[in-house]
C-alpha positions as CSV (number, residue, x, y, z in Angstrom):
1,X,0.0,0.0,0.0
2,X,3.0,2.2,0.4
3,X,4.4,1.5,-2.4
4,X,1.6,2.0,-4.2
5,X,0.6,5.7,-2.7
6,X,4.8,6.6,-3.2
7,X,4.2,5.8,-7.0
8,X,0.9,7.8,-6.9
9,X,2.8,10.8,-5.3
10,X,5.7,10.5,-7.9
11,X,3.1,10.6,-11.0
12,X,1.5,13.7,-9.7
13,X,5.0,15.4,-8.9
14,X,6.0,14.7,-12.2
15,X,2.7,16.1,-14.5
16,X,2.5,18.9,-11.8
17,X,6.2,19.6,-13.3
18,X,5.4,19.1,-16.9
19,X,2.1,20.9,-17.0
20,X,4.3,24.0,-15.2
21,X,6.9,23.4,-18.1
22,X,4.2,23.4,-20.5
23,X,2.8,26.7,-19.4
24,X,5.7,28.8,-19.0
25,X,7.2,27.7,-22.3
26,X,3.8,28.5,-23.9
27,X,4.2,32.2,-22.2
28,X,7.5,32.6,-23.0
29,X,7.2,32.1,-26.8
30,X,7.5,29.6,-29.8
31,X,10.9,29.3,-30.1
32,X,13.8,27.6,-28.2
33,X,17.3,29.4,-28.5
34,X,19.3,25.8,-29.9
35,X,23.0,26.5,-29.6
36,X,25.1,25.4,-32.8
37,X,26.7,21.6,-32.3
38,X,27.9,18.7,-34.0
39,X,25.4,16.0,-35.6
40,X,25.5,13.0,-33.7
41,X,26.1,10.7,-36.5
42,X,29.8,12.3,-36.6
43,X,30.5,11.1,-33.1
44,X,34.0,9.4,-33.1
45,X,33.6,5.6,-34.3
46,X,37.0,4.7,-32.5
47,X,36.9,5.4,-28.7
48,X,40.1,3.8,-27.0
49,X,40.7,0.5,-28.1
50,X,37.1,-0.1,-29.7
51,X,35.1,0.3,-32.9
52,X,31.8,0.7,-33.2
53,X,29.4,-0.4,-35.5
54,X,26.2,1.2,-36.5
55,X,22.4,-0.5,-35.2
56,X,19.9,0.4,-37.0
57,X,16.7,1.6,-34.7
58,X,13.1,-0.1,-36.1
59,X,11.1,3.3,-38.1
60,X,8.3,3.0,-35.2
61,X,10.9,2.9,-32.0
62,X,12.4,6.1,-34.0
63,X,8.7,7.6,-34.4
64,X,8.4,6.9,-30.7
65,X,11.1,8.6,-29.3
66,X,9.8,11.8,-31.1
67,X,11.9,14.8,-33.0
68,X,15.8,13.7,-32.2
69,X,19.0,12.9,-33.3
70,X,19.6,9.4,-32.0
71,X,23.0,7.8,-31.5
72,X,22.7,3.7,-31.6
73,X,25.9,1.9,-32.0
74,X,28.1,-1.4,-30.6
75,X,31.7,-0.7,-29.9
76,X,33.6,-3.3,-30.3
77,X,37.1,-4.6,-28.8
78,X,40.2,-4.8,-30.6
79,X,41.8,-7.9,-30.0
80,X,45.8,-8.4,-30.7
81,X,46.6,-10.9,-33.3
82,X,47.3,-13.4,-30.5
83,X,43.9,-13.1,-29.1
84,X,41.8,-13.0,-31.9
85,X,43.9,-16.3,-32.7
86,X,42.9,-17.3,-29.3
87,X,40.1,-15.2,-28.2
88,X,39.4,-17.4,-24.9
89,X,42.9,-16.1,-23.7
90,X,42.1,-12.6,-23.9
91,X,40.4,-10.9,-21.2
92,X,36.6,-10.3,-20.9
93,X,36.8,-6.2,-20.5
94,X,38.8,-7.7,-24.1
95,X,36.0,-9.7,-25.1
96,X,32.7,-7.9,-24.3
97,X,31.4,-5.3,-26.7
98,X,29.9,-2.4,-25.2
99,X,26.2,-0.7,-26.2
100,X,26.2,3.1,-26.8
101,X,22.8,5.2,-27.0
102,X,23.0,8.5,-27.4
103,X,19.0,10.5,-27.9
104,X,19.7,14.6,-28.4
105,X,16.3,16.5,-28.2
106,X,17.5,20.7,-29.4
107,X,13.8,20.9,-27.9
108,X,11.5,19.6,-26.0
109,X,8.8,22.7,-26.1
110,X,6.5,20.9,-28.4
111,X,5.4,18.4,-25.5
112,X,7.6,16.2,-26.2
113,X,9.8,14.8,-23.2
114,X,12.7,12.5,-23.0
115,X,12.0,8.5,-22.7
116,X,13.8,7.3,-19.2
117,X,15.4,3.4,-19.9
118,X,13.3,3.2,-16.8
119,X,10.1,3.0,-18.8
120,X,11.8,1.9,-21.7
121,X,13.4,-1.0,-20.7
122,X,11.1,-2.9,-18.9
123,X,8.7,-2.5,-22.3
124,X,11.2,-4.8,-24.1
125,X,11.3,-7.6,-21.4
126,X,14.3,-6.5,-18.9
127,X,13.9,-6.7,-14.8
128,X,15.3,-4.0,-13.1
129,X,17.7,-5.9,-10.5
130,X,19.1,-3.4,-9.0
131,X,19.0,0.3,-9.3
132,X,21.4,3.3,-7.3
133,X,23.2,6.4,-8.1
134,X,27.0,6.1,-8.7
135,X,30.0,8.7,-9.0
136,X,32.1,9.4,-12.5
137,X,35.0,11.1,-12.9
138,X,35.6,13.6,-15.7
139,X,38.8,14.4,-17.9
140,X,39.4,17.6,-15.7
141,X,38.8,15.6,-12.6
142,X,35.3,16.6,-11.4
143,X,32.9,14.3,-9.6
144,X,29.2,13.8,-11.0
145,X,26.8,11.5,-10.6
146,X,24.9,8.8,-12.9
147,X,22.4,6.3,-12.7
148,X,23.3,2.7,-12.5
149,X,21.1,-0.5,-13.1
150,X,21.7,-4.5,-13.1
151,X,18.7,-5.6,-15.9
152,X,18.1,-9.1,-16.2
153,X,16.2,-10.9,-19.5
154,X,16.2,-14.7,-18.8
155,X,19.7,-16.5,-18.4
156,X,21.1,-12.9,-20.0
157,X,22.3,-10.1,-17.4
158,X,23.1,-6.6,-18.3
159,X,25.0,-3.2,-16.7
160,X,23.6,0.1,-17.5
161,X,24.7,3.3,-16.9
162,X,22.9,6.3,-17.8
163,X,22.3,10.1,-17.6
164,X,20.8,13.4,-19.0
165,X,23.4,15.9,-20.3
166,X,22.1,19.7,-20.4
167,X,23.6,22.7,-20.5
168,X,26.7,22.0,-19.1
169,X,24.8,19.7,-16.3
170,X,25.1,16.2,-15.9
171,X,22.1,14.6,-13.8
172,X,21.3,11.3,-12.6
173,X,17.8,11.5,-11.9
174,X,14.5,11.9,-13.8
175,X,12.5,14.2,-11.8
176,X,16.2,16.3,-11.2
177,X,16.4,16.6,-15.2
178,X,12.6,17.8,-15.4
179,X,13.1,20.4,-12.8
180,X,16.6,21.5,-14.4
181,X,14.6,21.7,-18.0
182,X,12.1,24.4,-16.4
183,X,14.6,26.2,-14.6
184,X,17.0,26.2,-17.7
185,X,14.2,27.1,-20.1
186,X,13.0,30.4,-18.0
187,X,16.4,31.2,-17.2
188,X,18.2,31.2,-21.1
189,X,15.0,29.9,-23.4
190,X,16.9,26.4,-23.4
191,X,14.9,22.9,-23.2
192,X,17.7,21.1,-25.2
193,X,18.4,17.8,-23.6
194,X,20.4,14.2,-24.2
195,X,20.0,10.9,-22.8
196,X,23.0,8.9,-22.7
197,X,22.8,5.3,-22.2
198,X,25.6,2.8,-22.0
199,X,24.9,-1.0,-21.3
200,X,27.3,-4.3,-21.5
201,X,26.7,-8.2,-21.0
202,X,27.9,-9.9,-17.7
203,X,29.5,-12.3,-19.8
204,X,29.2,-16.1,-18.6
205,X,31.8,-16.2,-15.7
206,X,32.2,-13.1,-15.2
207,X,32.5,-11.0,-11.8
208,X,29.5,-8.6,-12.7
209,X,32.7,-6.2,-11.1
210,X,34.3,-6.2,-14.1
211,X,30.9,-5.7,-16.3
212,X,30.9,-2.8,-13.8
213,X,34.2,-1.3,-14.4
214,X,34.5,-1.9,-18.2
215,X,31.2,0.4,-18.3
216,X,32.9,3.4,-15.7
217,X,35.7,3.1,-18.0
218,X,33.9,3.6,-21.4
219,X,32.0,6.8,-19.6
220,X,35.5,8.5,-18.8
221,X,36.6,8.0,-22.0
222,X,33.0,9.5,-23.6
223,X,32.5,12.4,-20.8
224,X,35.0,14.8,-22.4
225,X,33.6,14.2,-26.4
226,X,30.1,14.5,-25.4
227,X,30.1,18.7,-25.6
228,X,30.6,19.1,-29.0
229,X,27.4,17.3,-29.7
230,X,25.8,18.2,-26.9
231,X,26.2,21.8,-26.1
232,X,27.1,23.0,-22.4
């Protein structure tokens, strides 16, 4: 019964927040200010030792997601010549490809909102085993925080991190990111908005540790790209 009344609560926080949003960006005009960026599609294909290669999202998952640009890609290792002979001799951080999604929404005035892998997710069949927030590091050494999940699908186990990147902010949470959008979009006229979302496998054998840390790793290596395509 708690439960139930604390996801009750949560709804009505969250469409008292975008009906507010809705309102002020109807008063404050029709027109978001969008500062200039990179398209996503020319985000680096090569990001330490990996190489990614392009998914191709199904026409209605695209029409759901609404008025984007959407990153979807695979980065795979690079194995030596003496582990691709042998590939059960490499390592699994060697092994284990790594899932990049990267949705950038210049607005979101339109009604439209951002889709959280918390309601995506469990849509395609993926239990939410664990869920808490965890601290990254960036190039210039500053703390910030991200989400982290353990999903399950049958015998197949997954780590996720994810977060919205705005304005220069990077936020863990999903009601934090609506309340930064409002602020933000009275403040400067800004609703642009990203999701980024990174998942791997918990390869058979594996410490999920190691799932854990090959993910951390990939998100240092992004954090200080992400900018150009996503303006602070």
């Amino acid at each position: 019964m708690r439960s139930a009344r604390l996801r009750s609560s949560r709804f009505w926080v969250v469409a008292l927040l975008m009906a507010s949003a809705a309102l002020l960006l109807y008063l404050r005009g029709d027109v978001d200010w969008v500062p200039p960026s990179s398209p996503l599609d020319e985000f680096p294909m090569t990001v330490g030792t990996r190489t990614a290669t392009e998914i191709v999202m199904p026409e209605d998952v695209v029409q759901a997601l609404g008025k984007g640009e959407f990153l979807n890609r695979v980065y795979h290792p690079q194995l030596s010549v003496e582990d691709s002979a042998s590939p059960e001799n490499a390592g699994m951080d060697d092994r284990a490809s790594i899932g990049l999604f990267i949705g950038y929404f210049p607005t979101q005035r339109t009604g439209q909102s951002i889709h959280s892998p918390q309601n995506c997710l469990p849509g395609a069949g993926w239990n939410f085993e664990s869920s808490w927030i965890t601290s990254l590091t960036n190039a210039a050494g500053k703390k910030y925080q991200v989400k982290e999940f353990l999903i399950s699908n049958g015998t197949s186990t997954q780590e996720v991190l994810y977060w919205y990147q705005m304005h220069g902010h990077v936020i863990a949470g999903d009601y934090a990111a609506k309340l930064v959008t409002l602020a933000d979009s009275i403040r400067y006229g800004r609703t642009d908005a990203a999701l980024v979302r990174i998942i791997t496998p918990v390869e058979p054998g594996e410490d999920r540790l190691q799932a854990r840390a090959r993910v951390m790793k990939f998100a240092e290596q992004i954090a200080p790209l992400l900018p150009a395509y996503v303006p602070d």
